[in-house]
C-alpha positions in Angstrom: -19.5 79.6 52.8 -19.6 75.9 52.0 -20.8 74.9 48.4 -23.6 72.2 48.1 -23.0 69.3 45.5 -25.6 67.1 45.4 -24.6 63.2 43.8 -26.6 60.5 42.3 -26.9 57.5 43.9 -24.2 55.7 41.7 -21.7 58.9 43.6 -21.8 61.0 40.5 -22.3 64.8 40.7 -25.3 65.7 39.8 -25.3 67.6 36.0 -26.0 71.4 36.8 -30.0 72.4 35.8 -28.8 74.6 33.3 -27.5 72.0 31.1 -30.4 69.3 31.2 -32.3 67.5 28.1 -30.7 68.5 25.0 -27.4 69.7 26.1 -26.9 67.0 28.5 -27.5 64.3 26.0 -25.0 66.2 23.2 -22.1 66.3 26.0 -22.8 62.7 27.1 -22.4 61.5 23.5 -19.3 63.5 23.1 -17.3 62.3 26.0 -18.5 58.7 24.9 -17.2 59.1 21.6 -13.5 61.2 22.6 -10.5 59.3 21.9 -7.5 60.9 21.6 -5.6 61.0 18.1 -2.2 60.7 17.6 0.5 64.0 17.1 3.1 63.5 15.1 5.6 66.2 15.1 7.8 66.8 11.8 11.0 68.1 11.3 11.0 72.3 10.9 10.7 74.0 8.0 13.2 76.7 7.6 12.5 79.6 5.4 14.3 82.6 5.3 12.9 85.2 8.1 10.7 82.4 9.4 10.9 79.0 11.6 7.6 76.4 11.6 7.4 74.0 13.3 4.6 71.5 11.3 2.2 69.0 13.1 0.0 65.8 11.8 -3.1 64.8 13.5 -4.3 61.4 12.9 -8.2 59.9 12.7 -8.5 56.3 13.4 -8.3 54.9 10.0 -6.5 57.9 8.6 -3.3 57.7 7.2 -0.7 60.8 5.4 1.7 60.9 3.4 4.8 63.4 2.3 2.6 65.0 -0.8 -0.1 65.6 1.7 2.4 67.6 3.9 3.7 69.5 0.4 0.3 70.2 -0.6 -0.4 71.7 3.1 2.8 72.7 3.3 2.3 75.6 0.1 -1.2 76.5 1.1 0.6 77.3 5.1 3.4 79.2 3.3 1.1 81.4 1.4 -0.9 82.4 4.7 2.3 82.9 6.6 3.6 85.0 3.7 0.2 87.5 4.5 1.0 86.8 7.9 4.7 88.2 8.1 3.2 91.2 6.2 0.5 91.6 8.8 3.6 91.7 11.6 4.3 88.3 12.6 7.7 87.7 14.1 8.6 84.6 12.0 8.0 82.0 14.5 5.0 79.4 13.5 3.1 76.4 13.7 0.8 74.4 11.4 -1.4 71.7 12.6 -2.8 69.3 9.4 -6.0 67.3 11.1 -6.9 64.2 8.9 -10.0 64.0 10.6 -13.3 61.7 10.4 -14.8 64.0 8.3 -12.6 66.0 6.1 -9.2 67.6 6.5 -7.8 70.7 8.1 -4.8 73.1 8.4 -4.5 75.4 11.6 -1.9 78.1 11.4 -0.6 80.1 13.7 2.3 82.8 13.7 3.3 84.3 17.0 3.0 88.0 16.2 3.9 91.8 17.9 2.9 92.7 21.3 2.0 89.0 22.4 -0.9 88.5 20.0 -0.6 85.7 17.1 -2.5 85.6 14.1 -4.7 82.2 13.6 -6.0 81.2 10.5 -8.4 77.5 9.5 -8.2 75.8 6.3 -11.1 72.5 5.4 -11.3 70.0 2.4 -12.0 67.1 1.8 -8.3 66.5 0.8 -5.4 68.4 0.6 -5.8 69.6 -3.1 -9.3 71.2 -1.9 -8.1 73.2 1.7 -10.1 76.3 1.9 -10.5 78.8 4.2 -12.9 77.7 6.6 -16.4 79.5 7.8 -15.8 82.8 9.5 -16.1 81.8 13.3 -15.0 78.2 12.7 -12.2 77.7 15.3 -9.5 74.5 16.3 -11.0 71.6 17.4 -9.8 69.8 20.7 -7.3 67.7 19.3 -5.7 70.8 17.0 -6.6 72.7 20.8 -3.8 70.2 22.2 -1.1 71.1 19.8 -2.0 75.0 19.9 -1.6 74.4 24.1 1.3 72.9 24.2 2.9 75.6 21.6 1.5 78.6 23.5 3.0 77.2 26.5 6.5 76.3 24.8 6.7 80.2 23.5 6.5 81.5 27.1 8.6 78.8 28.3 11.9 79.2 25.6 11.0 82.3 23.5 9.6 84.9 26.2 10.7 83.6 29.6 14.4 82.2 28.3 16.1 85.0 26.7 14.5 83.5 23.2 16.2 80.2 22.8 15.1 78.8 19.6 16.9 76.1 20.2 14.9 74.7 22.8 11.5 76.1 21.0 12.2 74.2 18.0 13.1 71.0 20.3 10.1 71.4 22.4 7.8 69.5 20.0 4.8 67.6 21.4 4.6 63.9 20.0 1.8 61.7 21.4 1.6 58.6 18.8 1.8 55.4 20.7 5.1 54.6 21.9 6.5 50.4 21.5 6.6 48.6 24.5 9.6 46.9 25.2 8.5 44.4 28.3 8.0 41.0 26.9 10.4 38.8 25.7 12.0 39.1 22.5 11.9 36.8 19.9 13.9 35.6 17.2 17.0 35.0 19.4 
């Protein structure tokens, strides 16, 4: 069976009928208005019984800063502390989003029998993180970071004979690197 695809005239395929009008314009706007947002990793923090390894995610315009991170920092602690009780196996990562319209805190701790437990924090600032809505879930940006740890896990956790070592180095890092391909001044 050969499938059909019909184009436009400009060579774009066609949008499907079932997401015309409303939905079409809403997707439209959305992948007009995508950029992608800078990950910073940080360096691990190291409890006893527990390894995280802590993200920042970067708005245009947005900026953080080390209390930030501490303020984040507790609020994560206090979740992974519930978490370790609820089974986790002491392996973690937390995202903090300083996004366009308020702030977040994603954390995730890789639990028994290859579940983890995920849990979403919103203010407006640190001071205020909250747990969000039921059914709220990680946007694509914190989606990125959550990815690219599931896929590290598997890698150097279940598929390497657990080799923290390479977990914790395995850190995704996306802010804009300098280019070094002009000519330097000053000499």
């Amino acid at each position: 069976m050969v499938a059909l695809v019909t184009c436009r005239t400009d060579g774009v395929p066609a949008s499907d009928p079932a997401l015309a009008g409303a939905a079409a314009v809403a997707l439209t706007g959305l992948a007009e208005a995508y950029r992608p947002r800078p990950v910073t990793p940080l360096m691990p923090w190291r409890y006893p019984h527990r390894l995280v390894k802590p993200y920042v995610i970067t708005a245009r315009g947005r900026q953080w800063d080390d209390n930030m991170v501490e303020v984040a920092q507790a609020t994560a602690t206090r979740q992974l502390e519930f978490d370790d009780a609820m089974g986790a196996l002491g392996l973690a990562v937390v995202v903090l989003h300083l996004g366009d319209d308020a702030m977040y805190l994603v954390v995730q701790s890789w639990a028994k029998d290859f579940q983890s437990r995920l849990s979403i924090f919103s203010g407006m600032e640190a001071d205020d993180l909250r747990p969000a809505p039921i059914g709220a879930g990680a946007c694509v940006w914190e989606q990125e970071v959550l990815s690219h740890e599931r896929a590290s896990y598997v890698t150097h956790i279940l598929g390497a004979g657990v080799d923290i070592d390479a977990w914790l180095e395995d850190a995704l890092d996306t802010r804009p690197q300098p280019k070094f391909d002009g000519i330097p001044s000053g000499t």
